[in-house]
C-alpha positions as CSV (number, residue, x, y, z in Angstrom):
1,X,-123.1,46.0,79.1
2,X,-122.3,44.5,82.3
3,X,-118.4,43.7,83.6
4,X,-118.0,40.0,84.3
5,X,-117.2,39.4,88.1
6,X,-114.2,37.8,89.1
7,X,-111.8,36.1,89.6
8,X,-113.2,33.2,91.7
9,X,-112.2,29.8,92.1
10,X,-114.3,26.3,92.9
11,X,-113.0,24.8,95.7
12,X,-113.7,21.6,95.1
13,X,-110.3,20.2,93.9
14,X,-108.6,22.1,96.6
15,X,-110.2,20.5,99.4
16,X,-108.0,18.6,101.4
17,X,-106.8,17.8,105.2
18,X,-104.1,19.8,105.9
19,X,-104.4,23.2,106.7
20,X,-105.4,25.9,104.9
21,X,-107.3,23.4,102.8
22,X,-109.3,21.8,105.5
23,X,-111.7,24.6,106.9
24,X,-113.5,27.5,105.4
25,X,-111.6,30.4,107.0
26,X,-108.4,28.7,106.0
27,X,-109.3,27.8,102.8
28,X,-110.9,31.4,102.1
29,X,-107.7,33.3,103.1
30,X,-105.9,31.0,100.8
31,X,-107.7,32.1,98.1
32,X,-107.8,35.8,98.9
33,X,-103.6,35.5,99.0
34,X,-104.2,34.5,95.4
35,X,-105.8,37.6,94.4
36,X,-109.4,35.4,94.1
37,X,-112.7,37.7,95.1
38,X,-115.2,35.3,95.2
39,X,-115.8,31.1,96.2
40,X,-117.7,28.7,94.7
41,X,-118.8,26.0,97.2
42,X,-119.1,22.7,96.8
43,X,-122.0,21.1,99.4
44,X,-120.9,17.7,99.8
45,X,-118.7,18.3,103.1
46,X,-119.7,19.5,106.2
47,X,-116.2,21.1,107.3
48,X,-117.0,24.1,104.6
49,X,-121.0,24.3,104.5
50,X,-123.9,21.9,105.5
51,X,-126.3,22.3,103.3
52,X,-129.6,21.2,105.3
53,X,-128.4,23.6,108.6
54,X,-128.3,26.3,105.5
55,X,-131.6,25.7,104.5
56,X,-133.3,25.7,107.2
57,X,-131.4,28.7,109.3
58,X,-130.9,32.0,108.2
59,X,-128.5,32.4,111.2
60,X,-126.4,29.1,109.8
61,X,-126.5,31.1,106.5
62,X,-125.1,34.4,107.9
63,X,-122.7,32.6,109.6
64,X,-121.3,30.9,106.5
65,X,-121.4,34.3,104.5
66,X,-120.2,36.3,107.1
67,X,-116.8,33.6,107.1
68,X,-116.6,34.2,104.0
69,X,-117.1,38.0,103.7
70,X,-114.1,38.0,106.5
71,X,-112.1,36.7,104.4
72,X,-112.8,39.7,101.9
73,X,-114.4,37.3,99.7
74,X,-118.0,36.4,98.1
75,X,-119.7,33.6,97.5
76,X,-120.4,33.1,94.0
77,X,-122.7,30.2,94.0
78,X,-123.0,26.5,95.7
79,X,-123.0,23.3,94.1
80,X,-124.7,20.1,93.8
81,X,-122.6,18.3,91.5
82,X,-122.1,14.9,92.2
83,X,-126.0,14.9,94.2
84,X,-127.4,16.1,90.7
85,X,-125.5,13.1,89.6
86,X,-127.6,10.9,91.5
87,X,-131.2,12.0,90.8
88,X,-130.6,10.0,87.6
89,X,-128.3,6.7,87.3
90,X,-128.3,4.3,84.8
91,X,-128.4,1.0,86.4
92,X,-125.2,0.0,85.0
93,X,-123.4,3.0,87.3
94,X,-125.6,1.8,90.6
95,X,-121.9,0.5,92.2
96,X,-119.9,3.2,91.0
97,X,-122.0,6.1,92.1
98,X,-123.0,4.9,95.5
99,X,-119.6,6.5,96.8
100,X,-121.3,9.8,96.1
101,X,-124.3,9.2,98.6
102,X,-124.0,8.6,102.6
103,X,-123.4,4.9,103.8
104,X,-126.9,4.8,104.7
105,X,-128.0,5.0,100.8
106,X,-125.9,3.3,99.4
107,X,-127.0,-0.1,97.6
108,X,-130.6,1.5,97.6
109,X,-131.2,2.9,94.3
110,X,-134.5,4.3,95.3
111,X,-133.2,5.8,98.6
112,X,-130.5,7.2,96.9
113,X,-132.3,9.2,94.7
114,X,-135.0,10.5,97.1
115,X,-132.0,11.7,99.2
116,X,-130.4,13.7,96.0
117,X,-133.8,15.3,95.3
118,X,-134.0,16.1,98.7
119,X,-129.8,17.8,98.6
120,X,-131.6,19.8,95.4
121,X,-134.0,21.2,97.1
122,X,-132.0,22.2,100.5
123,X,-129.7,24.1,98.1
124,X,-132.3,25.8,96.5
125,X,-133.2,27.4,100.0
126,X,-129.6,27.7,101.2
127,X,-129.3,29.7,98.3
128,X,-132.0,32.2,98.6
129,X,-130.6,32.5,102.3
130,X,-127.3,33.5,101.7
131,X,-128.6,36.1,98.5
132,X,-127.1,33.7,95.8
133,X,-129.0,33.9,92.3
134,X,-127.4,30.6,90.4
135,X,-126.2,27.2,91.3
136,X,-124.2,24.4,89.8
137,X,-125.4,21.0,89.0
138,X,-125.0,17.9,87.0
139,X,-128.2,16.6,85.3
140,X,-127.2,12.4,86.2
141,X,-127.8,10.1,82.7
142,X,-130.4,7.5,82.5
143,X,-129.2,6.8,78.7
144,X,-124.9,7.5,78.7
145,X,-124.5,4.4,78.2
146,X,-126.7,4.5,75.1
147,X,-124.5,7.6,73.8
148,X,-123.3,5.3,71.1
149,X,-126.1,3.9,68.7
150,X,-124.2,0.7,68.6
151,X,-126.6,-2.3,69.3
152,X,-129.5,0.0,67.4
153,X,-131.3,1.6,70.2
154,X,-134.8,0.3,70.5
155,X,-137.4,2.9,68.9
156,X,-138.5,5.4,71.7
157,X,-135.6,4.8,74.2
158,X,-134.2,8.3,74.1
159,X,-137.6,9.7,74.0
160,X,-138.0,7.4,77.0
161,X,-135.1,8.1,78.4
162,X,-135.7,12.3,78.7
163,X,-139.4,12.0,79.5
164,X,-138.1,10.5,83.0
165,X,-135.4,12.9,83.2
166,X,-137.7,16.0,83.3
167,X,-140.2,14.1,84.6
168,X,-137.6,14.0,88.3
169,X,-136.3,17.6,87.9
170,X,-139.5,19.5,87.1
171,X,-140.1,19.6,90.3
172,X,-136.5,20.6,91.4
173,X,-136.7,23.2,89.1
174,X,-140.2,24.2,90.4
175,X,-138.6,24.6,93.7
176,X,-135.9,26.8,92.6
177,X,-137.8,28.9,90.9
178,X,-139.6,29.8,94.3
179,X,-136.8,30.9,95.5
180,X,-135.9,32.6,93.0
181,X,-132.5,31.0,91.8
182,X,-131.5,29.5,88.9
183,X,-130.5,26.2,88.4
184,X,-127.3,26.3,86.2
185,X,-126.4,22.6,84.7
186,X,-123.0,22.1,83.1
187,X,-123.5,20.4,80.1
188,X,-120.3,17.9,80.7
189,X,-119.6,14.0,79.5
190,X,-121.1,11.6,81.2
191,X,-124.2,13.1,81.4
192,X,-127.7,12.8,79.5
193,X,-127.4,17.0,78.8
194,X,-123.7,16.9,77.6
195,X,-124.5,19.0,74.6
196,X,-127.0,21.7,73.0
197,X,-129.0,19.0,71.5
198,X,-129.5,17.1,74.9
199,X,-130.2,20.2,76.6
200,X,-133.2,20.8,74.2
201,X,-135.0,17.6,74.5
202,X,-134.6,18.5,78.0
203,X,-135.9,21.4,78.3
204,X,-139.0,20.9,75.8
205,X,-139.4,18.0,78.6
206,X,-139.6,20.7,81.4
207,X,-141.6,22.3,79.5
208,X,-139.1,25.5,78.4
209,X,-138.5,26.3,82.4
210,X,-137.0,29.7,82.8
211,X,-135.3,28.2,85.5
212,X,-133.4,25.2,83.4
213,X,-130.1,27.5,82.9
214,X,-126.4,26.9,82.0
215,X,-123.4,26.6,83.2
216,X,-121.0,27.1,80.7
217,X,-117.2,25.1,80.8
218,X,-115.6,25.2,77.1
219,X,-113.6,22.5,78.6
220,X,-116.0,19.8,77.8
221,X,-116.8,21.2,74.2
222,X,-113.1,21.3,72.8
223,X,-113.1,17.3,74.3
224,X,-116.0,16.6,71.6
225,X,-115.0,18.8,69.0
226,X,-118.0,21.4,69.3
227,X,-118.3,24.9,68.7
228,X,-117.8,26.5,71.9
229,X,-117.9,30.0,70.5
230,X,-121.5,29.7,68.3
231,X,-122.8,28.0,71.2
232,X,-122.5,31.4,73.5
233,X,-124.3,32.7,70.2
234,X,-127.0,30.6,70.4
235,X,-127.7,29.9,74.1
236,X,-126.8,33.0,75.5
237,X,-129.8,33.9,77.3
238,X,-129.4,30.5,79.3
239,X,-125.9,30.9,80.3
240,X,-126.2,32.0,84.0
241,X,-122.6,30.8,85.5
242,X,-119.0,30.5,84.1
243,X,-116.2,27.9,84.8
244,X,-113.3,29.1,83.6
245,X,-111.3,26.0,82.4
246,X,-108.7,25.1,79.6
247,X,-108.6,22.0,77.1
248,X,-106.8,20.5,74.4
249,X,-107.3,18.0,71.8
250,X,-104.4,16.2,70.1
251,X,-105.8,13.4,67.9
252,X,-103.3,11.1,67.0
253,X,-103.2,7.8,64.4
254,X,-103.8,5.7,67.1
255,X,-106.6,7.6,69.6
256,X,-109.4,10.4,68.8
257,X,-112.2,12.0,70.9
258,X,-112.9,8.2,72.8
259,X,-109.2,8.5,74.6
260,X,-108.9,4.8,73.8
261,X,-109.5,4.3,77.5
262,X,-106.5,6.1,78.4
263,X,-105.4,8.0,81.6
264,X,-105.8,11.8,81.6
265,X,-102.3,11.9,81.0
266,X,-102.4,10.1,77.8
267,X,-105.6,10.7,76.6
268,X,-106.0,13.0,73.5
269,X,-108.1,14.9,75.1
270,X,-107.0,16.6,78.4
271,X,-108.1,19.5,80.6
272,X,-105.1,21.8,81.2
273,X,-104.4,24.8,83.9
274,X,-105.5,28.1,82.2
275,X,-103.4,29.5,79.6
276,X,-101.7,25.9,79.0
277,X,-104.9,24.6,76.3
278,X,-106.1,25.8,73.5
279,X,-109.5,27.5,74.3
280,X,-109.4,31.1,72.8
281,X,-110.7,32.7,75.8
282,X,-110.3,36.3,74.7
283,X,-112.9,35.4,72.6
284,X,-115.0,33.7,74.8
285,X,-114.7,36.7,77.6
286,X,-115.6,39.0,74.5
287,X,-118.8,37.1,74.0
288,X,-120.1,36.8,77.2
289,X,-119.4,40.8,77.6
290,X,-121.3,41.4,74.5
291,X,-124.2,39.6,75.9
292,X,-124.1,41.0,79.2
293,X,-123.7,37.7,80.8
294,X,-124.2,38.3,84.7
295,X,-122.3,36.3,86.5
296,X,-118.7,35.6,87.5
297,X,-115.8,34.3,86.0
298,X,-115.0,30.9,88.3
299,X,-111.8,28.8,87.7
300,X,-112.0,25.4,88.1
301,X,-108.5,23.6,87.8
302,X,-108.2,20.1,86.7
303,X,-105.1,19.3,84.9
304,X,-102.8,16.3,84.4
305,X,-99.8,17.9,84.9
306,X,-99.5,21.4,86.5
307,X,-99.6,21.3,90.4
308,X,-102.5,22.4,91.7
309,X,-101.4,25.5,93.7
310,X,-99.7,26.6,90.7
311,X,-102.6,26.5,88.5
312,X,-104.5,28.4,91.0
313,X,-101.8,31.1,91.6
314,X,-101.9,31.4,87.5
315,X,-105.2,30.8,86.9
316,X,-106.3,34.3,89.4
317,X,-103.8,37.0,87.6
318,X,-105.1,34.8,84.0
319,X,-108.7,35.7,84.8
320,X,-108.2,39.1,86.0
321,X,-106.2,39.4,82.6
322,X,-109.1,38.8,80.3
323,X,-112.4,40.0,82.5
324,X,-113.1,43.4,80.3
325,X,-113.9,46.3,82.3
326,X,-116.9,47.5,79.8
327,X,-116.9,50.7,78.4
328,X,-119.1,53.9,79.6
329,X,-118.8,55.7,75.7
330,X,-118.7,54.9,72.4
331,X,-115.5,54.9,71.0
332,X,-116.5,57.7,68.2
333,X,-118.3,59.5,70.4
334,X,-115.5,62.9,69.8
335,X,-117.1,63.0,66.3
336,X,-120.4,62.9,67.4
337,X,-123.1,65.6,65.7
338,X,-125.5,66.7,68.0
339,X,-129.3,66.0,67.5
340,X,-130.8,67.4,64.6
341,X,-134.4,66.4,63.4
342,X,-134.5,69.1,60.8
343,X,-130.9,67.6,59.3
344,X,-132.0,64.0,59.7
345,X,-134.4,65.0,57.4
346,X,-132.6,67.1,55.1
347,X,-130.0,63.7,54.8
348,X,-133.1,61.3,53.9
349,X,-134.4,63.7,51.8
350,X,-137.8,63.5,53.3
């Protein structure tokens, strides 16, 4: 068994314009104070990585690393969320997505999407440059707004709908896979793989790519009411990277698992800072351990009430609290009887 790295945090939701939140040294040092070891970069600002200069210099990439390393930090992975986002859109999200692309794509669906394959594929190579083995992604939805079979879907649309899904990340994958990192998608709402079904008409769609991993959030599965604990049972293998986030679920007579198009603040279902939800995470950390999972042990913070700085302060010394520093002996071992072929025999009777 392997110990889990960590803590780390994804700097995402921390990003900001005042200092120390608005450069990477400043930003890293932050986290460091907090008792963090490692980052998890987001790739969509420039101030904190630019992800073409990273995939096409390995000085860039020693660079970045080495601010990072200065820090007395790692990097844990990068991540393409909201550019995996946009390798797939559903027409009816054209206008709403756009803000996730450059000016210069936007209100060009086509463009758009070339330039997200494009961000895929640079983060591939940034990764093998700075030694990274996993990275975060969204898979984008062609059919969310399908999710409900209400009108009756037509006959084939979901079939449809996957075949050009893994038709446009077969090749992503393909690319990844050449250098050598795994592509890690969190399976989240919102997006055509948001569950363990999806994800396996995906992947029999990329054609079982070893590279077409998991990130696993039990966030998103306490929001739909799924078995977050049989699903580290079942997908284990897959699971390559870990966000650390909290959840709860208070249905109500008057709203369930759709939020009745509430705010986060009054929806049933809400993310919360760690230790405020109702995720068993003991059990979850046990799990993973069990399995051997490889990776670190990344907070992301998103929660409706807790300040943020707060939640990350917490959220270290929380993670630190339940990583399990895996044992070198079993625990019987004292009454242990020595090897003995001729009594192994003698007890079978054989």
């Amino acid at each position: 068994m392997t110990t889990i790295q960590g803590p780390a945090v994804f700097l995402a939701q921390f990003i900001g314009d005042e200092a120390p939140f608005d450069s990477l040294a400043g930003i890293c040092a932050w986290a460091k104070g907090l008792g963090f070891q490692g980052v998890q970069l987001p790739t969509n600002d420039p101030r904190f990585i630019d992800l073409q200069k990273a995939a096409e210099s390995q000085t860039y990439a020693d660079e970045i690393r080495g601010v990072v390393n200065a820090a007395g930090l790692e990097i844990t992975e990068l991540s393409t969320h909201l550019q995996g986002q946009l390798v797939a859109v559903n027409p009816a999200y054209d206008q709403l997505f756009d803000g996730f692309a450059p000016e210069a794509y936007r209100n060009n669906p086509n463009a758009r999407q070339q330039w997200a394959v494009q961000q895929l594929k640079y983060a591939a190579k940034a990764s093998q440059n700075l030694g990274l083995k996993a990275h975060a992604t969204f898979s984008g939805a062609l059919l969310w707004p399908m999710v409900y079979p209400w009108p009756q879907r037509p006959a084939g649309l979901v079939e449809d709908g996957f075949a050009e899904l893994g038709r446009r990340w077969l090749p992503i994958l393909n690319v990844f896979d050449e250098c050598g990192v795994d592509l890690c998608y969190e399976i989240h709402a919102g997006e055509d793989l948001h569950d363990g079904v999806t994800y396996e008409l995906f992947l029999d769609q990329v054609k079982q790519h070893p590279r077409a991993c998991l990130l696993y959030d039990p966030s998103h599965f306490v929001l739909q009411c799924l078995d977050y604990l049989e699903y580290i049972d079942i997908y284990h293998e897959r699971i390559k990277m870990f966000h650390v986030k909290d959840a709860e679920f208070n249905p109500t007579g008057r709203q369930g698992v759709y939020g009745g198009y509430q705010s986060w603040l009054n929806r049933a279902g809400r993310f919360r800072s760690l230790g405020d939800g109702q995720v068993d995470f003991k059990a979850i950390f046990s799990k993973l351990t069990q399995y051997d999972f490889p990776g670190w042990a990344v907070l992301e913070w998103e929660c409706a009430l807790k300040n943020a700085e707060d939640g990350a302060r917490e959220g270290a010394q929380f993670i630190k609290d339940h990583i399990i520093r895996v044992t070198e002996k079993a625990f019987d071992d004292f009454a242990a009887t020595a090897p003995n072929p001729t009594l192994n025999h003698s007890l079978l009777g054989i």
